[in-house]
N, C-alpha and C positions, 0 to 999 in steps of 0.2 A: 663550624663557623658558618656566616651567612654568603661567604663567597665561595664564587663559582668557579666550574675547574674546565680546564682548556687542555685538550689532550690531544697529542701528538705520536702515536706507536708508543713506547712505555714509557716518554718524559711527559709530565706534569707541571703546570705553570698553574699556581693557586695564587691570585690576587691579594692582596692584602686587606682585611676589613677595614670597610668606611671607605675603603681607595675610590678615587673618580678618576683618575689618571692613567693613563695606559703607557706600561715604559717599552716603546717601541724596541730597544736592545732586545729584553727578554722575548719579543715574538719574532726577532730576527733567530732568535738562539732555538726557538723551537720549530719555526716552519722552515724546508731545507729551499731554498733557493738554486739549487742543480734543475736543470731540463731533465725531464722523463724521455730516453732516446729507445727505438726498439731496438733491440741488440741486432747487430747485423756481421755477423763474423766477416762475410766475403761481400762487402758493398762495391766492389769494382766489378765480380761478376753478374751485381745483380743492375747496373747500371749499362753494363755492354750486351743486355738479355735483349735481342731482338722481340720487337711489339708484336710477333707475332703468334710466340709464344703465349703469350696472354690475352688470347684468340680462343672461342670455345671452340673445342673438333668437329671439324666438318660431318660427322655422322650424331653430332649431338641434336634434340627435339628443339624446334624451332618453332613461332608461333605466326604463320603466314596471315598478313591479311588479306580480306576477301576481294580487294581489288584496291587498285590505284586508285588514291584519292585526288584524281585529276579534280582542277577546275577552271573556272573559263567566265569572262565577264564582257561587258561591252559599257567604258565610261567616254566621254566623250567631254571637251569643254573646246571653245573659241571665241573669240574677240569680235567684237565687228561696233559700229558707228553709236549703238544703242547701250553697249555696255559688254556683260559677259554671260553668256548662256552654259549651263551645264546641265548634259542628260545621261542617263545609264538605265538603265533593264534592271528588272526584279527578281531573277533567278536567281537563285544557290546552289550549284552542283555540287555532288561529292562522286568523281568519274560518270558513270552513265545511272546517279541518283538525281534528280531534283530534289533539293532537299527542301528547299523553301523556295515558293512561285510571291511571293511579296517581300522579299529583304528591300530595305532604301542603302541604295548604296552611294546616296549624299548624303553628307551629315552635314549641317551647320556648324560651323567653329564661334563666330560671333556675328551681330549685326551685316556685317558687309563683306564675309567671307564663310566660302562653303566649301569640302573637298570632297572628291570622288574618289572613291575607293575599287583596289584591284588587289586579287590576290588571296592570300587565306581569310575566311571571314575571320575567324577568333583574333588573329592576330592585327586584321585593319580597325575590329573595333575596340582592342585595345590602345591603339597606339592614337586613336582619335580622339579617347574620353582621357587620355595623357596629356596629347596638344590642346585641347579644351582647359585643362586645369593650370596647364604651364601660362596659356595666355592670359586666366583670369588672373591666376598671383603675379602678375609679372605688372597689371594693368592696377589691381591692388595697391601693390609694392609702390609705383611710381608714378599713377593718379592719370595716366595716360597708355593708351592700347598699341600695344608692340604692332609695327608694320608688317607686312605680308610677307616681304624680303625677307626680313630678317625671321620672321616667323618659319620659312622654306631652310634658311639659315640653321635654325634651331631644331628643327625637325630632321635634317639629315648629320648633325652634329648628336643626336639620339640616334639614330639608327646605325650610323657608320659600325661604331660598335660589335652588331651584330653582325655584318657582312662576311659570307661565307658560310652562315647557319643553314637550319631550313626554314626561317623566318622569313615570310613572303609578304611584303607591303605594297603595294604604288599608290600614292596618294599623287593627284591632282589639285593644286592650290588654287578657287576661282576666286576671285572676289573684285573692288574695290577699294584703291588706296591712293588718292591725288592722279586718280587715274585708273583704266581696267589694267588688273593683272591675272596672269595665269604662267603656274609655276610648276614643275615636277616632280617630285621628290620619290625615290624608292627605296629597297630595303640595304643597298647597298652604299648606298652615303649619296648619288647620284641626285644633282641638283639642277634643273635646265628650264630655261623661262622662254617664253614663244608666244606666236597668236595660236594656235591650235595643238589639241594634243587629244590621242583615242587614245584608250591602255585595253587591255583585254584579248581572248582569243578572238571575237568578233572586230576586232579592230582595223585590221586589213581589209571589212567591208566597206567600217565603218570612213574608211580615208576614201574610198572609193568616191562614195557622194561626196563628201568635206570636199575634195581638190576640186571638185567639179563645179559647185555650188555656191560656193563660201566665196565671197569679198566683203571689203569693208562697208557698203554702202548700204546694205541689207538695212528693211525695216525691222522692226521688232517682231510682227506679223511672219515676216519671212525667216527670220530668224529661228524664230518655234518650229516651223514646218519642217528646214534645214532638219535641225536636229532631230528632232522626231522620225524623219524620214532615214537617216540614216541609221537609229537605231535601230528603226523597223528592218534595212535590209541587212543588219547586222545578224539580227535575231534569225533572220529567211535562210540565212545561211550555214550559221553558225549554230550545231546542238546546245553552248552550255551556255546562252544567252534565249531570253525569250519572255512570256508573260505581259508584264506592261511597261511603259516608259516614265521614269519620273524626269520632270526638270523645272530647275533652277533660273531664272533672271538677276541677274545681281546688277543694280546702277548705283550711284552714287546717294541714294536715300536708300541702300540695300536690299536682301535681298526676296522676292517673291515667288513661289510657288505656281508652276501654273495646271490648272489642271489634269489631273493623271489620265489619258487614255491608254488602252488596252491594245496591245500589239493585231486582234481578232478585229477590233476598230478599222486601225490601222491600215490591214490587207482589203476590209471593205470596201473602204475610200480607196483603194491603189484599184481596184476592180474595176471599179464605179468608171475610171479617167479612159476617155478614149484615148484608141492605139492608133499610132500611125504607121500604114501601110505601107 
Protein backbone atom coordinates (compact mmCIF):
# COMPACT_ATOMS: atom_id res chain seq x y z
CA UNK A 1 0.00 0.00 0.00
CA UNK A 2 1.00 3.73 -0.37
CA UNK A 3 0.94 4.31 3.23
CA UNK A 4 3.27 4.90 5.62
CA UNK A 5 4.09 3.27 8.88
CA UNK A 6 4.68 4.76 12.37
CA UNK A 7 6.50 2.47 14.65
CA UNK A 8 6.54 2.31 18.12
CA UNK A 9 9.00 -0.79 19.88
CA UNK A 10 6.80 -3.64 18.10
CA UNK A 11 3.23 -1.95 17.78
CA UNK A 12 2.37 -0.59 14.34
CA UNK A 13 0.01 2.02 13.41
CA UNK A 14 -0.43 1.91 9.30
CA UNK A 15 -2.76 4.65 8.10
CA UNK A 16 -5.37 4.08 6.08
CA UNK A 17 -4.92 4.81 2.06
CA UNK A 18 -6.14 8.22 0.69
CA UNK A 19 -6.46 9.00 4.71
CA UNK A 20 -5.57 13.05 5.31
CA UNK A 21 -6.68 12.79 8.78
CA UNK A 22 -4.89 11.89 11.67
CA UNK A 23 -7.10 10.01 14.53
CA UNK A 24 -5.32 11.46 17.42
CA UNK A 25 -6.83 8.13 19.90
CA UNK A 26 -4.65 5.91 17.73
CA UNK A 27 -1.19 7.98 18.59
CA UNK A 28 -2.38 8.21 22.10
CA UNK A 29 -2.54 4.37 21.98
CA UNK A 30 0.95 4.10 20.47
CA UNK A 31 3.14 6.91 22.09
CA UNK A 32 3.39 5.92 26.10
CA UNK A 33 2.68 9.21 27.87
CA UNK A 34 4.55 7.91 31.39
CA UNK A 35 7.77 10.27 32.56
CA UNK A 36 11.20 8.36 31.76
CA UNK A 37 12.33 8.62 35.88
CA UNK A 38 16.10 7.19 36.55
CA UNK A 39 15.53 4.36 38.92
CA UNK A 40 16.66 5.38 42.11
CA UNK A 41 16.15 2.57 44.80
CA UNK A 42 17.34 4.82 48.06
CA UNK A 43 16.47 8.57 46.93
CA UNK A 44 16.29 9.53 50.67
CA UNK A 45 19.84 8.55 50.98
CA UNK A 46 20.92 10.18 47.95
CA UNK A 47 19.17 13.50 48.86
CA UNK A 48 20.70 13.55 52.82
CA UNK A 49 24.50 12.95 50.71
CA UNK A 50 26.45 15.92 52.04
CA UNK A 51 27.84 18.27 48.96
CA UNK A 52 30.83 17.36 49.78
CA UNK A 53 30.91 14.29 48.67
CA UNK A 54 30.58 15.33 45.35
CA UNK A 55 33.73 17.20 45.82
CA UNK A 56 36.74 15.83 43.64
CA UNK A 57 39.71 14.51 46.24
CA UNK A 58 41.87 16.74 47.49
CA UNK A 59 44.87 14.84 45.85
CA UNK A 60 43.18 14.90 42.53
CA UNK A 61 45.22 16.97 39.24
CA UNK A 62 43.96 20.42 39.28
CA UNK A 63 44.65 23.07 36.54
CA UNK A 64 46.19 26.16 38.42
CA UNK A 65 46.09 29.36 36.63
CA UNK A 66 49.12 31.40 36.07
CA UNK A 67 48.12 34.22 38.13
CA UNK A 68 45.17 36.35 39.37
CA UNK A 69 43.42 37.98 36.95
CA UNK A 70 43.29 41.10 38.92
CA UNK A 71 42.16 44.34 37.44
CA UNK A 72 41.89 47.91 38.05
CA UNK A 73 40.53 50.99 36.29
CA UNK A 74 40.13 54.67 36.96
CA UNK A 75 36.38 56.17 35.60
CA UNK A 76 35.30 59.13 36.84
CA UNK A 77 32.08 61.44 36.09
CA UNK A 78 30.58 64.81 37.81
CA UNK A 79 28.12 67.41 37.54
CA UNK A 80 29.01 71.05 37.55
CA UNK A 81 27.18 74.48 35.97
CA UNK A 82 28.09 73.43 32.18
CA UNK A 83 26.62 70.00 32.11
CA UNK A 84 28.21 66.61 32.82
CA UNK A 85 31.86 65.58 32.26
CA UNK A 86 33.16 61.93 32.05
CA UNK A 87 36.72 60.67 32.03
CA UNK A 88 38.58 57.31 32.42
CA UNK A 89 42.12 55.88 31.39
CA UNK A 90 42.85 53.43 28.64
CA UNK A 91 44.41 50.52 30.21
CA UNK A 92 43.32 46.89 30.44
CA UNK A 93 44.94 44.80 32.95
CA UNK A 94 44.86 41.26 33.51
CA UNK A 95 46.93 41.20 37.29
CA UNK A 96 50.42 42.56 36.49
CA UNK A 97 49.60 42.18 32.38
CA UNK A 98 48.55 45.31 30.52
CA UNK A 99 46.59 43.83 28.22
CA UNK A 100 45.52 46.67 26.24
CA UNK A 101 47.16 50.44 26.54
CA UNK A 102 43.93 51.83 24.36
CA UNK A 103 40.65 50.19 25.52
CA UNK A 104 37.71 53.41 25.64
CA UNK A 105 36.01 52.63 28.56
CA UNK A 106 33.14 55.15 27.51
CA UNK A 107 30.80 53.93 25.43
CA UNK A 108 27.97 55.93 24.11
CA UNK A 109 24.50 54.71 24.82
CA UNK A 110 22.52 57.34 22.67
CA UNK A 111 22.74 60.95 21.61
CA UNK A 112 22.76 62.54 25.17
CA UNK A 113 23.86 59.69 27.30
CA UNK A 114 27.28 57.86 27.79
CA UNK A 115 28.59 55.29 30.53
CA UNK A 116 31.77 54.59 32.05
CA UNK A 117 32.79 51.35 32.62
CA UNK A 118 34.56 49.26 35.59
CA UNK A 119 35.14 46.01 36.17
CA UNK A 120 35.74 42.84 33.87
CA UNK A 121 36.08 44.09 30.21
CA UNK A 122 34.18 41.06 28.51
CA UNK A 123 31.48 41.36 30.85
CA UNK A 124 31.06 45.45 30.77
CA UNK A 125 31.12 45.31 27.10
CA UNK A 126 28.61 42.89 26.98
CA UNK A 127 26.18 44.39 29.21
CA UNK A 128 26.63 47.87 27.20
CA UNK A 129 25.92 46.49 23.63
CA UNK A 130 22.50 44.90 25.84
CA UNK A 131 21.66 48.42 27.14
CA UNK A 132 22.26 49.91 23.62
CA UNK A 133 19.81 47.41 22.17
CA UNK A 134 17.15 47.51 24.94
CA UNK A 135 17.02 51.38 24.49
CA UNK A 136 16.79 51.35 20.81
CA UNK A 137 13.59 48.70 20.89
CA UNK A 138 12.13 50.33 23.57
CA UNK A 139 12.50 53.88 21.65
CA UNK A 140 11.35 51.74 18.49
CA UNK A 141 8.42 50.26 20.32
CA UNK A 142 7.01 53.59 21.71
CA UNK A 143 8.35 56.43 19.17
CA UNK A 144 9.95 58.06 22.20
CA UNK A 145 13.65 57.47 24.05
CA UNK A 146 13.26 55.86 27.67
CA UNK A 147 14.78 58.36 30.47
CA UNK A 148 18.06 57.98 32.09
CA UNK A 149 16.25 56.96 35.38
CA UNK A 150 14.48 54.57 34.28
CA UNK A 151 17.14 53.37 31.96
CA UNK A 152 19.56 53.03 35.69
CA UNK A 153 16.13 51.48 36.52
CA UNK A 154 16.36 48.77 33.81
CA UNK A 155 19.75 48.14 33.90
CA UNK A 156 20.04 47.05 37.53
CA UNK A 157 16.58 45.11 37.27
CA UNK A 158 19.06 42.95 34.48
CA UNK A 159 21.72 42.65 36.58
CA UNK A 160 20.26 42.04 40.09
CA UNK A 161 19.85 38.61 38.73
CA UNK A 162 23.38 37.83 38.59
CA UNK A 163 24.28 39.09 42.07
CA UNK A 164 26.69 36.86 43.90
CA UNK A 165 28.35 35.44 40.60
CA UNK A 166 31.62 36.35 39.39
CA UNK A 167 30.23 38.74 37.13
CA UNK A 168 31.81 42.15 37.53
CA UNK A 169 30.07 45.36 36.16
CA UNK A 170 29.96 49.04 37.42
CA UNK A 171 28.72 51.14 34.92
CA UNK A 172 28.41 54.99 35.46
CA UNK A 173 25.13 56.63 33.77
CA UNK A 174 26.36 60.35 32.49
CA UNK A 175 24.38 62.06 30.35
CA UNK A 176 21.38 64.63 29.82
CA UNK A 177 17.68 64.31 30.51
CA UNK A 178 15.51 67.92 31.50
CA UNK A 179 18.64 68.28 33.23
CA UNK A 180 22.47 66.73 34.02
CA UNK A 181 22.31 63.27 35.49
CA UNK A 182 24.67 60.94 36.80
CA UNK A 183 23.58 57.49 38.05
CA UNK A 184 25.42 54.22 39.41
CA UNK A 185 24.55 50.99 38.62
CA UNK A 186 26.58 47.68 39.43
CA UNK A 187 26.79 44.17 39.24
CA UNK A 188 24.85 43.68 42.23
CA UNK A 189 21.40 45.43 41.51
CA UNK A 190 23.02 48.68 43.29
CA UNK A 191 21.54 51.78 42.06
CA UNK A 192 22.67 55.50 43.44
CA UNK A 193 22.27 58.91 41.72
CA UNK A 194 24.87 61.98 42.93
CA UNK A 195 26.84 64.80 41.53
CA UNK A 196 29.99 62.87 41.50
CA UNK A 197 31.19 59.33 41.33
CA UNK A 198 35.00 57.62 40.68
CA UNK A 199 34.68 53.70 40.37
CA UNK A 200 38.07 51.87 40.00
CA UNK A 201 41.25 50.87 41.81
CA UNK A 202 42.62 54.52 41.01
CA UNK A 203 39.60 55.90 42.46
CA UNK A 204 40.63 56.83 45.98
CA UNK A 205 43.18 59.15 44.03
CA UNK A 206 41.04 60.03 41.88
CA UNK A 207 38.40 61.51 44.96
CA UNK A 208 41.52 63.18 46.17
CA UNK A 209 41.53 65.99 43.53
CA UNK A 210 37.40 65.78 42.88
CA UNK A 211 36.76 66.92 46.78
CA UNK A 212 39.38 69.41 46.41
CA UNK A 213 38.56 70.94 43.07
CA UNK A 214 35.12 70.34 42.08
CA UNK A 215 32.18 72.91 42.56
CA UNK A 216 29.44 73.85 40.68
CA UNK A 217 30.56 77.02 39.25
CA UNK A 218 33.42 75.67 37.15
CA UNK A 219 33.77 76.69 33.49
CA UNK A 220 33.90 74.19 30.90
CA UNK A 221 37.62 74.97 30.45
CA UNK A 222 38.10 74.13 34.03
CA UNK A 223 36.11 71.54 34.00
CA UNK A 224 38.37 69.33 31.35
CA UNK A 225 41.50 70.12 33.39
CA UNK A 226 39.47 68.92 36.71
CA UNK A 227 39.20 65.89 35.18
CA UNK A 228 42.02 65.18 33.41
CA UNK A 229 44.02 66.16 36.35
CA UNK A 230 42.65 63.79 38.41
CA UNK A 231 43.01 61.10 36.15
CA UNK A 232 46.59 61.85 35.64
CA UNK A 233 47.08 61.50 39.51
CA UNK A 234 45.15 58.40 39.47
CA UNK A 235 47.34 56.81 36.94
CA UNK A 236 50.78 58.26 39.08
CA UNK A 237 49.60 56.20 41.71
CA UNK A 238 47.81 53.45 40.81
CA UNK A 239 49.63 50.32 38.57
CA UNK A 240 46.40 49.24 36.70
CA UNK A 241 45.43 52.55 35.54
CA UNK A 242 47.62 54.59 33.08
CA UNK A 243 48.25 55.29 29.12
CA UNK A 244 45.82 58.11 28.04
CA UNK A 245 42.78 60.00 29.22
CA UNK A 246 39.51 59.76 27.22
CA UNK A 247 36.56 62.29 28.02
CA UNK A 248 33.27 63.04 27.56
CA UNK A 249 31.19 66.54 27.68
CA UNK A 250 27.55 65.82 27.54
CA UNK A 251 25.01 69.31 27.55
CA UNK A 252 21.80 69.41 26.46
CA UNK A 253 22.52 69.38 22.56
CA UNK A 254 24.76 66.06 23.68
CA UNK A 255 27.30 64.67 23.83
CA UNK A 256 31.21 65.68 22.60
CA UNK A 257 34.51 64.26 22.69
CA UNK A 258 37.12 66.26 23.65
CA UNK A 259 40.46 65.57 22.57
CA UNK A 260 42.57 62.57 23.89
CA UNK A 261 45.80 63.51 25.68
CA UNK A 262 48.35 61.10 26.82
CA UNK A 263 48.88 60.69 30.56
CA UNK A 264 53.30 61.28 29.30
CA UNK A 265 51.37 64.86 28.08
CA UNK A 266 50.10 65.21 31.09
CA UNK A 267 53.10 64.76 33.64
CA UNK A 268 54.90 67.31 31.09
CA UNK A 269 52.57 70.02 31.76
CA UNK A 270 52.45 69.10 35.74
CA UNK A 271 56.64 69.57 35.44
CA UNK A 272 56.49 72.54 33.51
CA UNK A 273 54.03 74.40 36.74
CA UNK A 274 56.13 76.21 39.26
CA UNK A 275 56.49 74.87 42.94
CA UNK A 276 55.87 76.74 45.69
CA UNK A 277 58.49 76.80 48.34
Amino acid sequence: SGGREACTGSRTWIPEEGSTSVNIQNIYNIIPLHFFIPPLPHSSSFINTPLSSFCPPKNSMTVQKPFRLAHGTTTLGFIFQGGVIAAADTRASAGGLVACPAVHKITPIHSHLVVTSSGSGADCMLWERILIREIRLYQLRHGHRLSIRATAKLLSSMLHPFKGTEMCVALTLCGWDNGPKLIYVCSDGARLQGDVFSVGSGSPYAYGVLDRELRWSLSKGEAISLAREAVFRATHRDAYSGNNVDLFHITAQGWIVTVVRTIKTNLHAHEKKPRNL
